[in-house]
SETORKOL-486744 format. One line per 5 residues: number of its first residue (from 0); their letters; for each residue x, y, z of C-alpha. Coordinates in Angstrom, 1 decimal, m for minus. Layout:
BEGIN
NUM	a	X:Y:Z  ...
This chain:
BEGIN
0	xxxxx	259.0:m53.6:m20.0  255.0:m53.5:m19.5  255.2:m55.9:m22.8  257.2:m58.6:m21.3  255.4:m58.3:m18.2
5	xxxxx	252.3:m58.7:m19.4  253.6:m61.9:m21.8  254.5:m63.2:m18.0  251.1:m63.3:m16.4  249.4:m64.7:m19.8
10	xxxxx	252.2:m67.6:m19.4  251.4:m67.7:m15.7  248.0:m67.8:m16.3  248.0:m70.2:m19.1  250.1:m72.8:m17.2
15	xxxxx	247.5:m72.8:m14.3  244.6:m73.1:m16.5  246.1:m75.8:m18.3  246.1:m77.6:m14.6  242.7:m76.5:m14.1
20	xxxxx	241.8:m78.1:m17.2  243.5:m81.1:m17.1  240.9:m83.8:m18.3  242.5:m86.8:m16.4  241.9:m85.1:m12.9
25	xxxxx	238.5:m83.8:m14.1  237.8:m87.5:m15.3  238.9:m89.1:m11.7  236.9:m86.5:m9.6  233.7:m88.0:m11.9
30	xxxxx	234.7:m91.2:m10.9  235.0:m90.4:m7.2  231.5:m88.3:m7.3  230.3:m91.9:m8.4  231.9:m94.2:m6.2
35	xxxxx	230.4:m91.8:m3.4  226.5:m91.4:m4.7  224.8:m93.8:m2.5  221.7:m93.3:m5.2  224.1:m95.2:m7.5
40	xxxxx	225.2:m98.3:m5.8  223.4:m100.5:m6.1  222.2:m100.0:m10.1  222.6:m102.8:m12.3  225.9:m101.8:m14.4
45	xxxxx	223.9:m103.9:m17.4  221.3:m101.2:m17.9  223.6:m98.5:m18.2  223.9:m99.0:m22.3  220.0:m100.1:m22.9
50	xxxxx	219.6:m97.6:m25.6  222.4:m98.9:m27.2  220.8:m101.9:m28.4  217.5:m100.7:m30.3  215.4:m97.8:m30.6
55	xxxxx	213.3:m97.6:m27.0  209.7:m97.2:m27.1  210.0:m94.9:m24.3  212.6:m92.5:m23.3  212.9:m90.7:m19.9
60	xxxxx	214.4:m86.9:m20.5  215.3:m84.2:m18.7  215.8:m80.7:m18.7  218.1:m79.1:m16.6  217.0:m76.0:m15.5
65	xxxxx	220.7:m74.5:m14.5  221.7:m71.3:m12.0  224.5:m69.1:m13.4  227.4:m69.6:m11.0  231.1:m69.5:m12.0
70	xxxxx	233.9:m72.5:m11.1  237.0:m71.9:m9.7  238.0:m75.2:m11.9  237.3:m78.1:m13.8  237.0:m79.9:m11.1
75	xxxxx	234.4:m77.5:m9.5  232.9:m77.6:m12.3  232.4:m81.5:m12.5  231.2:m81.0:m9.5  228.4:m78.8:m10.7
80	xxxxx	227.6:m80.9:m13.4  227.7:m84.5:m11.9  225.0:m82.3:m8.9  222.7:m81.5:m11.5  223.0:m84.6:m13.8
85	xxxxx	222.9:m87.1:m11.3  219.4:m85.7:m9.9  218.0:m86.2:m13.0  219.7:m89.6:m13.3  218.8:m90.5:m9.9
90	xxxxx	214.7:m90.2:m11.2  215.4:m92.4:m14.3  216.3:m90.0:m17.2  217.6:m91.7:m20.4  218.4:m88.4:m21.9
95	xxxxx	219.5:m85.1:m19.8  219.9:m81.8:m21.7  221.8:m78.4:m20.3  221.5:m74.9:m21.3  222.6:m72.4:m23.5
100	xxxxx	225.7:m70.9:m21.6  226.3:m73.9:m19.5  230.2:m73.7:m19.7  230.0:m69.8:m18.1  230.7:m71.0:m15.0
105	xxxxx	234.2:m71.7:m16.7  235.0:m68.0:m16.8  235.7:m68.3:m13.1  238.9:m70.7:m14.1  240.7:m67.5:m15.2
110	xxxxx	242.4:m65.6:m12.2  241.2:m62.4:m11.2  237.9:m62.3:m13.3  235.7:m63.1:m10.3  235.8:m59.7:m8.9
115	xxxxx	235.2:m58.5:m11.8  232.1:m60.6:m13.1  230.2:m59.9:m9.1  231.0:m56.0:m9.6  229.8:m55.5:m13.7
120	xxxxx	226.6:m54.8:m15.5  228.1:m57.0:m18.7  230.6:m59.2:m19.9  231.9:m56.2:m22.0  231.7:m54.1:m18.8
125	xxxxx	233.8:m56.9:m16.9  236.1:m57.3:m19.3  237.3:m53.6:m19.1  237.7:m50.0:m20.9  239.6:m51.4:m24.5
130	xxxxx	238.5:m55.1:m23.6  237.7:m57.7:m26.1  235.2:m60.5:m24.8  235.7:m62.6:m27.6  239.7:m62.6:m27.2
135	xxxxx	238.6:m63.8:m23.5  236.6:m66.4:m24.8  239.6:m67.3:m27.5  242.5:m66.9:m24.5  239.6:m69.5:m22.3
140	xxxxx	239.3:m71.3:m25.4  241.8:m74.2:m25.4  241.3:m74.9:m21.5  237.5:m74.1:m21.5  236.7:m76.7:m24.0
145	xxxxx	238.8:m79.5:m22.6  237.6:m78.9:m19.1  234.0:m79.0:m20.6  234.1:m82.0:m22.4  235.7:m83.3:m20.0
150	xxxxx	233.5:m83.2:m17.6  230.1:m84.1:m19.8  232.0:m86.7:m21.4  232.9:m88.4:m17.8  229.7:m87.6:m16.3
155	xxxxx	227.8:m88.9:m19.1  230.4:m92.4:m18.6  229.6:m92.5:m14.7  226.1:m92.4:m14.8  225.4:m93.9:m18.1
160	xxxxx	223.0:m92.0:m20.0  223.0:m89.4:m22.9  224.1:m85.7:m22.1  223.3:m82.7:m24.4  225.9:m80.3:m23.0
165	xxxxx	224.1:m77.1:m24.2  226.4:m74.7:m25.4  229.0:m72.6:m24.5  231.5:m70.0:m26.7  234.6:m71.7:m28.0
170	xxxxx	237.4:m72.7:m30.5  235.6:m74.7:m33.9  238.1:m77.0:m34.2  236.1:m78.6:m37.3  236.0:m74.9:m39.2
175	xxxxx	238.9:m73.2:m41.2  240.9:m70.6:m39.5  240.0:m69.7:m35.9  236.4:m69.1:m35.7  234.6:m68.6:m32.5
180	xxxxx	231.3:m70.0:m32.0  228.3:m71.1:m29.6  228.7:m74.8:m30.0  227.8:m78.1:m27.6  228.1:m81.6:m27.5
185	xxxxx	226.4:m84.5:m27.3  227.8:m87.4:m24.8  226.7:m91.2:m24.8  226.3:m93.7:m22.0  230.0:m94.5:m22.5
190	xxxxx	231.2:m91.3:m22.3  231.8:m91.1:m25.7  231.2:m88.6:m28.3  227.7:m88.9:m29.8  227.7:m85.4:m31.6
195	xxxxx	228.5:m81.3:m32.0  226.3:m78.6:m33.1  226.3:m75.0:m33.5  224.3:m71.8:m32.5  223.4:m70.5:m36.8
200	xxxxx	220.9:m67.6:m35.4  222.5:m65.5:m33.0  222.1:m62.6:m30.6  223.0:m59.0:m31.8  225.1:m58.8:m28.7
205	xxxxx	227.2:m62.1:m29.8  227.4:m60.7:m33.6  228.4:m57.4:m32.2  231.1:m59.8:m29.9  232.7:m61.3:m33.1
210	xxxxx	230.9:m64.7:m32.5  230.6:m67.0:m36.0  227.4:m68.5:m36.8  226.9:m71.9:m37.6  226.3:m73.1:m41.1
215	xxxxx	224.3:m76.2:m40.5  221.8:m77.8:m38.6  222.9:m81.5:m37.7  220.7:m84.4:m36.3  222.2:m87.0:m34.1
220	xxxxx	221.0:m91.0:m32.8  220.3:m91.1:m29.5  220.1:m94.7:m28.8  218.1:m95.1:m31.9  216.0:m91.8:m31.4
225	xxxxx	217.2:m89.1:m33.9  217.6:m86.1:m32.3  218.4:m82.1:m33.5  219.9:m79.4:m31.4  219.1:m75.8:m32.5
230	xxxxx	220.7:m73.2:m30.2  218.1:m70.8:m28.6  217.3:m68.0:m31.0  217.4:m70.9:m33.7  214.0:m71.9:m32.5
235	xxxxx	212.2:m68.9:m33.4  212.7:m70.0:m36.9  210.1:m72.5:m38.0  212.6:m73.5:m40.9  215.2:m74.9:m38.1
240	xxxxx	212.5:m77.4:m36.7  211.3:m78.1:m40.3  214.8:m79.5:m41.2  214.8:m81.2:m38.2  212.0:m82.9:m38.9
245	xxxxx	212.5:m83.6:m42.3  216.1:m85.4:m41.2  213.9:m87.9:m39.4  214.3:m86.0:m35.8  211.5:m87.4:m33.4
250	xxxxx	212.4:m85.0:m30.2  214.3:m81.4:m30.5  216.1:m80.0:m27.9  216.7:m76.3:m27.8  219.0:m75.0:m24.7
255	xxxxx	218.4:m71.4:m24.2  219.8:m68.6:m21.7  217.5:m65.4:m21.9  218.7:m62.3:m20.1  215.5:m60.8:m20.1
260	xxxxx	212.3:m60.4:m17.5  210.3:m63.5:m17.6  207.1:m62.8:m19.6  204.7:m65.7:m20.9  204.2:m64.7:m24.3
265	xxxxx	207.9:m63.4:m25.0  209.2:m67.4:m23.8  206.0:m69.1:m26.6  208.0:m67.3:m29.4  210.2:m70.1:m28.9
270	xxxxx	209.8:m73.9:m28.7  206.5:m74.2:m28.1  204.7:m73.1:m31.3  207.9:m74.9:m33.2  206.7:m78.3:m31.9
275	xxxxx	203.1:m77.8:m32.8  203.8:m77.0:m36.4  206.7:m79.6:m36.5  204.6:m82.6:m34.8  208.2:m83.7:m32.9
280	xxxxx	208.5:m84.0:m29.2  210.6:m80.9:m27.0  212.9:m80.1:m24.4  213.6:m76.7:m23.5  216.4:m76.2:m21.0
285	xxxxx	217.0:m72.6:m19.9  219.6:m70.9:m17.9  218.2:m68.7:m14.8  220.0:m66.2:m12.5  222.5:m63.6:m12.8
290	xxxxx	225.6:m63.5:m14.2  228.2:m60.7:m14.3  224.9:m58.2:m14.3  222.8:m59.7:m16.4  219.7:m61.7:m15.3
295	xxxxx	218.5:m64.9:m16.9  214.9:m66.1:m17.1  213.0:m69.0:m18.1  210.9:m71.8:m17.7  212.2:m75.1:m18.7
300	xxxxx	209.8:m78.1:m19.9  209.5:m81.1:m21.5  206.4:m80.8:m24.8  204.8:m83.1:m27.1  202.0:m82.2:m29.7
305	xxxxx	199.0:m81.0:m28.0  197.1:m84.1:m28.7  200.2:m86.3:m27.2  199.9:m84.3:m24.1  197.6:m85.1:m21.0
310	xxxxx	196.2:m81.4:m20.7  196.2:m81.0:m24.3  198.0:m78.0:m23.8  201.6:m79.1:m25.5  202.9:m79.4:m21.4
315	xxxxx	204.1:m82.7:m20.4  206.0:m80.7:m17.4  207.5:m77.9:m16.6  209.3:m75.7:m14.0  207.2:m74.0:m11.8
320	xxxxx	209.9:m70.9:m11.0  211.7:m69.1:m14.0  214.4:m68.3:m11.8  215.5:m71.0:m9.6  217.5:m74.5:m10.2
325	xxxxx	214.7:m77.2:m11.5  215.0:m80.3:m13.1  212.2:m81.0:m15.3  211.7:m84.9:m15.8  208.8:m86.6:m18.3
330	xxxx	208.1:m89.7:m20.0  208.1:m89.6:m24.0  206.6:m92.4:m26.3  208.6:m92.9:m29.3
């Protein structure tokens, strides 16, 4: 009996995530978030594909420096999203790049787990005595990635400019059999699909989870700009930036999410000495605040070469918390 009941609630449950999921409401409530946005009336519709036509001189970016929340569904989530992008929009970005972990907030789409996030010390803990975070994130899987590129794909349409979505843990629908891994998108000005990369250095934690590295490192054309993705613990390797570079990539964007106290010299590991020895432009886009017990630091910014930047320091701007929502915004010259 406990067999069939328990088949029941996974049915339940999967028919209402499926209608939390459901891209064509997630893709109206974009629409509406738009029609609403007084900052957006009044823009010329005829700039909204610029990059489109040739490779800019200058490009806008922005990192988005994202609190760890959950959503109740894709539609909260869109909301989120639209929020964050839209700022960034609003102040002339070309180019807005998200976090590692940005589709977390999904987790919240699955009944029950709330309580169960706000009272644990990890998402093993929350998950339960015998649980299995990676079948969560495979049961999520299906819903969790349409409600994600959903709502990038239809935020990135409404406000047209470039979205890196950052990454979060689901189905690779381009591997064999049913791998798991930390993957994100890239969305153009039309909402369509500009590119897909995956996480190929990862965590202990998400090894010890069941996770699946990535096998490749993948460079992408931004309106002209070539741009590479590496996932967070990628960028501690000076080969990833190195390929990068060597595929023609003139900016690299690494979303991270580190659950770890905030200290100077732990975050330069990262992007900052990779784009010194690379010679490319940066954006760093961390995820801050806590999430089912674990706290998330950083300190996202925008970098060029030292001798590109003004304090000749590698800064062209960055947050000033490494714990609160930020949107980091700066000019780069091609």
């Amino acid at each position: 009996m406990g067999s069939i009941i328990d088949a029941a609630k996974t049915k339940i449950a999967g028919v209402m995530l499926a209608r939390s999921s459901d891209p064509e409401r997630i893709s109206r409530r974009a629409v509406w978030l738009r029609q609403a946005d007084d900052r957006f009336r009044h823009r010329d519709p005829s700039t909204r594909l610029r990059l489109e036509r040739s490779k800019p001189e200058r490009l806008m970016c922005a990192a988005v420096q994202m609190k760890a929340t959950t959503a109740h569904s894709g539609c909260e989530y869109v909301d989120l999203v639209y929020r964050l992008a839209a700022k960034a929009a609003a102040a002339g970005a070309d180019i807005v790049a998200f976090p590692e972990y940005s589709g977390l907030p999904l987790l919240g789409m699955i009944p029950g787990i709330e309580k169960a996030l706000s009272h644990a010390g990890s998402l093993d803990e929350a998950v339960g005595a015998g649980g299995d975070v990676l079948e969560v994130f495979r049961f999520l899987g299906p819903y969790a990635d349409r409600a994600y590129r959903a709502a990038f794909s239809s935020v990135s349409r409404e406000l047209g400019i470039y979205i890196v979505s950052g990454s979060m843990v689901l189905p690779d629908e381009t591997g064999k059999g049913n791998a798991m891994r930390s993957l994100g998108y890239v969305f153009g000005p039309g909402g369509e699909l500009a590119g897909r990369y995956h996480k190929t250095h990862l965590m202990p934690v998400e090894s010890g989870w069941g996770i699946a590295p990535g096998d490749s490192a993948s460079a992408f054309s931004v309106g002209g700009v070539i741009v590479a993705v590496p996932i967070c613990m990628d960028a501690t390797y000076f080969e990833t930036f190195r390929i990068a570079r060597l595929s023609g990539a003139d900016l690299v964007i690494v979303p991270s999410a580190n659950n770890e106290p905030y200290n100077l010299w732990y975050a330069l590991r990262g992007i900052w000495p990779r784009v010194q020895e690379s010679q490319v432009y940066g954006i760093g886009a961390s995820m801050v605040g806590s999430f089912a017990g674990q706290t998330f630091t950083g300190r996202s910014a925008i970098l060029a070469p030292l001798e590109l930047s003004p304090g000749g320091d590698g800064m062209l701007a960055q947050a000033g918390t490494y714990d609160s929502e930020e949107i980091v915004l700066a000019q780069i010259d091609i």
